[in-house]
C-alpha positions, 0 to 999 in steps of 0.5 A: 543470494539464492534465487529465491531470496533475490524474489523475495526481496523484489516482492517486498522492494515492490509491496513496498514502493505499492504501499507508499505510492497509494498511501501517499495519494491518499494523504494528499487527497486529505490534505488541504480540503479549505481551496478545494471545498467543489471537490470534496466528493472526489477526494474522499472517493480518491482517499478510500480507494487509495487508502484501501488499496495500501491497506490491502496490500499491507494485509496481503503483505503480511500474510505471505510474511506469515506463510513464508515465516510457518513453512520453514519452522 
């Protein structure tokens, strides 16, 4: 394994783990919304920020997937 290929497989491990761990938090913050009607408010805050993190970095993800993929065609 390369230098470059031990990189981007940490990049991905890390992306990855990124992913879950903010897209988790924001199923939990959906979750169970009946014992927790007070705080609504800062579970949907908790859902879009979290959410969108995960989806950011998904999107980030694949452009550099892209980018990597066209510079060696």
């Amino acid at each position: 394994m390369t230098h470059a290929t031990a990189l981007y497989v940490a990049l991905v491990v890390t992306a990855s783990v990124a992913v879950g761990w903010y897209g988790s938090r924001a199923w939990i913050a959906h979750g169970d919304l009946s014992g927790t009607v007070r705080k609504i408010s800062g579970l949907r805050k908790a859902r879009g920020a979290n959410g969108t993190v995960a989806i950011l970095i998904v999107v980030l993800g694949l452009f550099v997937l892209y980018e990597l993929i066209a510079k060696h065609k």
